[in-house]
Backbone bond lengths (Angstrom), bond angles and torsions (degrees), N, CA, C in turn:
res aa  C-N    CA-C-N  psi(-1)  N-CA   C-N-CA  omega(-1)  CA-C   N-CA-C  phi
1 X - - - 1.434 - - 1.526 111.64 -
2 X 1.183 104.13 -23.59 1.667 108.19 171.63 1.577 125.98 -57.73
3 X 1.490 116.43 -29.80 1.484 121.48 -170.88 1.620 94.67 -91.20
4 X 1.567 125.73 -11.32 1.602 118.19 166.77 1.857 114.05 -99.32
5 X 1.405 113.75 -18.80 1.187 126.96 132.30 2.105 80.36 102.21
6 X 1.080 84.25 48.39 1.249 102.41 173.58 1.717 115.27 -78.56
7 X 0.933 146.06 90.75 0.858 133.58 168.20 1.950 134.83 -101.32
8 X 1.170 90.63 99.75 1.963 93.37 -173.91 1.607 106.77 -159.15
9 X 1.694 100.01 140.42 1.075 113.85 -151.53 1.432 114.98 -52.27
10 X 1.518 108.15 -37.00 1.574 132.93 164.72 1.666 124.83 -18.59
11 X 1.401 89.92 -41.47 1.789 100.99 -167.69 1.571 90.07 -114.55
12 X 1.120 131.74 -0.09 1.670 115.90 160.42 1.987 112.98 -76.76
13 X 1.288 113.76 -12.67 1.187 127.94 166.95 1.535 106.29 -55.63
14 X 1.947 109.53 -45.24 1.724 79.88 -163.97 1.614 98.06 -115.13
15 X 1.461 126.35 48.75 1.049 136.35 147.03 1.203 128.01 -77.01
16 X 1.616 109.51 121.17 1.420 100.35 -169.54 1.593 110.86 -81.96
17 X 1.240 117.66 -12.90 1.753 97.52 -172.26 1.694 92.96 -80.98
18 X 1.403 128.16 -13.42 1.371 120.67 161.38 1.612 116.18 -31.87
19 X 1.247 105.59 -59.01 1.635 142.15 -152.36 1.661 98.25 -79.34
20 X 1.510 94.24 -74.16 1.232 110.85 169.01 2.071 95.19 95.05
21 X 0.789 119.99 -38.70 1.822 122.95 -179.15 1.375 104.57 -162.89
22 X 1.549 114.73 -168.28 1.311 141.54 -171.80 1.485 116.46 -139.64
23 X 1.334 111.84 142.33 1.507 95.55 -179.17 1.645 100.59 -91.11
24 X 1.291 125.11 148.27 1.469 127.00 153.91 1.130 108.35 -74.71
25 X 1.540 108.84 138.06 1.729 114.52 151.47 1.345 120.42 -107.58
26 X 0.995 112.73 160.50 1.469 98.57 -177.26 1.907 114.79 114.01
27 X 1.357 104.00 2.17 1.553 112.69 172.95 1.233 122.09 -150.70
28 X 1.219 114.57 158.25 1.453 114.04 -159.29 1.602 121.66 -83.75
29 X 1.481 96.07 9.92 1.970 102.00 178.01 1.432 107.07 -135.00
30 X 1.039 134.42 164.24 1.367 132.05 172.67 1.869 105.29 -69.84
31 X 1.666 95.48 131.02 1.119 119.85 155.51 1.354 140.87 -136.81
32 X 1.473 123.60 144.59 1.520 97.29 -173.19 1.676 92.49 -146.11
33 X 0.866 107.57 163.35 1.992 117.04 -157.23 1.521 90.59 -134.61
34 X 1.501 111.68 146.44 1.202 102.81 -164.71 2.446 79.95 -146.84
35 X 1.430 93.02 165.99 1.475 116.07 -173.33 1.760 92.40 -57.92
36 X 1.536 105.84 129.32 1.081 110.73 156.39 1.958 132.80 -40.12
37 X 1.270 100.30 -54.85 1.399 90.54 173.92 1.874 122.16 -101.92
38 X 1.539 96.66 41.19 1.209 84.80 164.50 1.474 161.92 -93.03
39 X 0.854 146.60 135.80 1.496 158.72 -128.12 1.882 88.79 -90.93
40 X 1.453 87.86 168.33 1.355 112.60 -174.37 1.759 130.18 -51.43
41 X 1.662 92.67 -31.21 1.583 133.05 172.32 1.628 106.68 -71.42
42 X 0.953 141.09 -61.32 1.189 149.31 148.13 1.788 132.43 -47.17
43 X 1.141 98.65 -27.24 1.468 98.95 158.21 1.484 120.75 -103.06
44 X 1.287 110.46 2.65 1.504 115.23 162.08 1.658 101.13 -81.83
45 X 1.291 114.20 -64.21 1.672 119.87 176.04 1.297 118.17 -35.70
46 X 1.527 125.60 -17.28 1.461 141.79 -162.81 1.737 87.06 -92.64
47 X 1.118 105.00 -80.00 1.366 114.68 -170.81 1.687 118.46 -47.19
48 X 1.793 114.95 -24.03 1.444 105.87 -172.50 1.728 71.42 -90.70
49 X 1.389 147.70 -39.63 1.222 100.21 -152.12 1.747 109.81 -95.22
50 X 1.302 128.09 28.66 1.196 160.52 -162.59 1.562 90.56 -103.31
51 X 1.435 116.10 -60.63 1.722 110.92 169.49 1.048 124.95 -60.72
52 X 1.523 116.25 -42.33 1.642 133.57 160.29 1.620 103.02 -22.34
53 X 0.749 107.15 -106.43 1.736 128.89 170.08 1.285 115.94 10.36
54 X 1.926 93.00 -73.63 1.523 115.57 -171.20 1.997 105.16 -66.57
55 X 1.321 111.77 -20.78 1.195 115.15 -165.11 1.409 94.14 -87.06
56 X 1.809 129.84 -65.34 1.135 131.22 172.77 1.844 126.78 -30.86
57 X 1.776 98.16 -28.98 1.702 98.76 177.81 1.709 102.24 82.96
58 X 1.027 123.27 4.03 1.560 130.98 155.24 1.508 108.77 -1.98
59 X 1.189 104.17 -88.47 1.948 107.45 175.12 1.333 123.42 -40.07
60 X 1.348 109.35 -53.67 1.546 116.79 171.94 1.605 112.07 -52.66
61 X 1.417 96.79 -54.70 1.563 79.46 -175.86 1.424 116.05 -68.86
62 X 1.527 126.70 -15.38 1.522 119.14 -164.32 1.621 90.44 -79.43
63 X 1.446 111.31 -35.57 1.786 98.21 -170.72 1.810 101.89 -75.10
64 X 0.961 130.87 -13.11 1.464 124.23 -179.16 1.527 106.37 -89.02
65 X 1.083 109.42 -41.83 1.898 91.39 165.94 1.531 114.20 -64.85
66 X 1.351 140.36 -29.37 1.224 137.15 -173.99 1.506 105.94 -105.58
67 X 1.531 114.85 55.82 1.388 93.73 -178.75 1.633 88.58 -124.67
């Protein structure tokens, strides 16, 4: 949205160096997968929200609702 110079808060949602990754579900450790070509900005965003996660207890809680 930047090269149409769009600017609104709306479309910073589906920026991935916003995001920076994804968490997987579906395994028993924290993981998070991040955009193939992403830049330096986005793999920093990966990694703080990589602490996010691990800090929130994410796994724990997904295995304690399904137990």
């Amino acid at each position: 949205m930047k090269k149409r110079n769009l600017n609104d808060s709306y479309f910073d949602g589906f920026n991935y160096e916003t995001h920076g990754g994804t968490p997987i579900l579906g395994v028993n450790s924290v993981a998070v997968i991040g955009h193939g070509i992403s830049n330096e900005i986005a793999i920093k965003n990966m990694i703080l929200q990589t602490c996010h996660v691990v800090e929130a207890g994410l796994i724990e809680k997904i295995k304690e609702a399904f137990k």
